[in-house]
N, C-alpha and C positions, 0 to 999 in steps of 0.2 A: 477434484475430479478431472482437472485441465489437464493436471501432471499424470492422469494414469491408474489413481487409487479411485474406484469407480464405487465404492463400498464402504464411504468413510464412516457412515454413524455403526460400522461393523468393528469397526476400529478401538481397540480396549483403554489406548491413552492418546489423546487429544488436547489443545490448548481448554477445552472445555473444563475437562475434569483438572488439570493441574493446576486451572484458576480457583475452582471448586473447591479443591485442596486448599488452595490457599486463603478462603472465606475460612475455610474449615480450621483455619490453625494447624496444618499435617503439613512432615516432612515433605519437598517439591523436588524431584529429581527431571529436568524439563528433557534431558536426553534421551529417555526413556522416550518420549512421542516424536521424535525427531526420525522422518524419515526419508532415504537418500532418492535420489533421481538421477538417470542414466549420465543425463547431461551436462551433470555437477553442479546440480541443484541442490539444496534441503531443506525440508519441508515441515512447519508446524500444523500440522489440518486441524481445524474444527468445524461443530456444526454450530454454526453463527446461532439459529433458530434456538436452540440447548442454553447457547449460551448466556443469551439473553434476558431469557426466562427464568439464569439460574440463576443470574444477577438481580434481578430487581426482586426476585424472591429473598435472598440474602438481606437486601438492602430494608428491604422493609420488615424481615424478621428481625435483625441483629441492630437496625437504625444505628450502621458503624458513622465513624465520622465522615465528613462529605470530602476531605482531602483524602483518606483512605479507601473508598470505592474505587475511586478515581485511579489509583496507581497501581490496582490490582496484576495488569500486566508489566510493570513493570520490571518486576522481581526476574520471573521467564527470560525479559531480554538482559538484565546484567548477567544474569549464568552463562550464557549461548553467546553473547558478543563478542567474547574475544576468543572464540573459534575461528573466526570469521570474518572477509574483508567489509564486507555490508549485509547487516539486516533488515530485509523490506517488511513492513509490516502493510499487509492489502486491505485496506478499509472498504466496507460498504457503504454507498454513496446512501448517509447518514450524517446525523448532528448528535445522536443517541451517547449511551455508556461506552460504547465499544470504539466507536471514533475518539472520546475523549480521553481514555484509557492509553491507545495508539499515541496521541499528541504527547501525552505525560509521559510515556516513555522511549519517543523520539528524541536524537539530536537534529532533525533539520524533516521538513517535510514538502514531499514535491505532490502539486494540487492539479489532476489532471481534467482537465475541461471539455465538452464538447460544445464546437460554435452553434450553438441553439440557444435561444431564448430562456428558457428553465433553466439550462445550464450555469449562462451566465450568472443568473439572479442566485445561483444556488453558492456560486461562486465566492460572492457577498457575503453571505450567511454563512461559509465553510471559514473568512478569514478574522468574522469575528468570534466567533471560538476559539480559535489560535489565538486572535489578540490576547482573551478573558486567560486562556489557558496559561499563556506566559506571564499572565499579571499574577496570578492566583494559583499555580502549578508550578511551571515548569521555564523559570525566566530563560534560562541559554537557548531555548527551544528557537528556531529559523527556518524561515521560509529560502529552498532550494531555490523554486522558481515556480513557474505555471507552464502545464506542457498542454498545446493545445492537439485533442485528439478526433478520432471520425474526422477530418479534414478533408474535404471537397471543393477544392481548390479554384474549380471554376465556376463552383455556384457563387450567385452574390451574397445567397446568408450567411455563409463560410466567409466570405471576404468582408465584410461588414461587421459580423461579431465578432472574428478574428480581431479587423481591428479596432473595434471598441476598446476589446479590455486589453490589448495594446498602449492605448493612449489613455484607458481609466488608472491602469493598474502600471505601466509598465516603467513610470521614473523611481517608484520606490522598489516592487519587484520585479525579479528579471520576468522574463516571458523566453522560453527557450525558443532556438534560433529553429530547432527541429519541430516539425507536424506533423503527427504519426496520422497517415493515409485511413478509411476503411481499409478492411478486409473480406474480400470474396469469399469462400471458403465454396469450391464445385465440389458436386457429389462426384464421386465415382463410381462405377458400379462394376463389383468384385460378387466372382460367386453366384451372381444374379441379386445381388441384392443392394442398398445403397449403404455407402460406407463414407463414412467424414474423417478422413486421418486425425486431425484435433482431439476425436472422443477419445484414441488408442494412445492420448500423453504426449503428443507431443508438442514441444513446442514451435513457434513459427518459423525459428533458426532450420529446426530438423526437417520442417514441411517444407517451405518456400526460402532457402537458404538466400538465393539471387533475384527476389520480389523485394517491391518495393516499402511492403508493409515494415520486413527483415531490415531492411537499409536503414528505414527511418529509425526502428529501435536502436541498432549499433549506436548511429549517430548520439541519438541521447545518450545512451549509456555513453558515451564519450563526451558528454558533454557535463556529466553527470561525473566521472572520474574526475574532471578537470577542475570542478567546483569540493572534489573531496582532497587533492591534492595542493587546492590556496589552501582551503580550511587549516591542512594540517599545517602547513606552512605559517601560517598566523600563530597556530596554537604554540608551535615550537619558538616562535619569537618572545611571544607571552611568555612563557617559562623561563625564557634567556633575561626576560625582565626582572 
């Protein structure tokens, strides 16, 4: 709905159904629900709610095996990857099927936090599933980094949680160097009425190109390239082995 499709359970094919599909044993053509964004985005929508429910309905009609639930989305991202310089897959702040679906068919996973209390603790519990995941799934699977986000830099519980998991987390994984800010989002009032540009798709590049929220993300995503271009580096040495 961020990007603009404001109508998505309207929507005839969805990662929903072409998981669905794929419980189901039926040919999965994943392009088919792929759709484009102005800004040269592209997009898999589903309704998370849908999908959930049609998950553990499967699971407990067919009782498939526990490594096969698991990889369900899988499949979706080897067809689609190599379109493509990176696919993000956006988890719901969960430990459920769908986050561990995401993990299994991840090569690398960036964990974004905010300095609150729950957060941290959730934090905890989000990397021992990665652990279990890579023991038990999906061993090449790697942790990017932790990107610490909502950052309020002058309060002291931002600056204290920040750096807790700094110093709990930060000798074995990185902690990025960038802190994505809040974001304000003012009403406007167009028309006479109040209007939030965000609901009309866009994203924060197109709203607030020279704000500070816009900076912080380049930043990562730059900091984000830089950690995909060792990776490849590595891998091509590998190979030369």
């Amino acid at each position: 709905m961020s990007l603009g499709y404001h109508r998505p359970d309207d929507l005839q094919v969805t990662l929903s159904t072409i998981m669905q599909d794929i419980i189901d044993d039926k040919s999965v053509d994943v392009a088919q629900g792929i759709l484009q964004h102005g800004e040269g985005v592209d997009l898999l929508p589903s309704n998370i709610e849908l999908l959930e429910v049609r998950l553990i309905n499967a699971i407990s009609r067919e009782m498939c095996a526990i490594v096969g639930y698991r990889q369900l989305l899988k499949p979706c991202v080897n067809e689609v990857k190599k379109n493509y310089d990176y696919c993000l897959i956006d988890c719901m702040p969960s430990l459920g099927m769908l986050t561990i679906n995401a993990l299994a068919a991840a090569d690398s996973v960036v964990i974004p936090t905010q300095p609150h209390f729950l957060s941290a603790k959730g934090l905890e519990l989000l990397l021992r599933s990665v652990s279990k995941v890579r023991r038990q799934i999906n061993p090449p699977l790697r942790i990017d980094g932790i990107l610490m986000t909502m950052v309020m830099p002058r309060t002291n519980i931002s600056k204290e949680i920040t750096a807790t998991v700094r110093s709990a987390y930060g000798q074995k994984i990185k902690v990025f160097d960038t802190q994505i800010p809040p974001s304000i989002l003012c009403r406007i009032v167009r028309d006479g009425a109040n209007y939030l540009p965000h609901a009309e798709g866009k994203s924060i590049f197109a709203y607030d190109k020279s704000g500070k929220v816009a900076a912080a993300y380049e930043q990562f995503g730059k900091e984000v390239a830089e950690l995909g271009e060792r990776q490849k580096n590595r891998n091509r040495a590998d190979r030369i082995r």
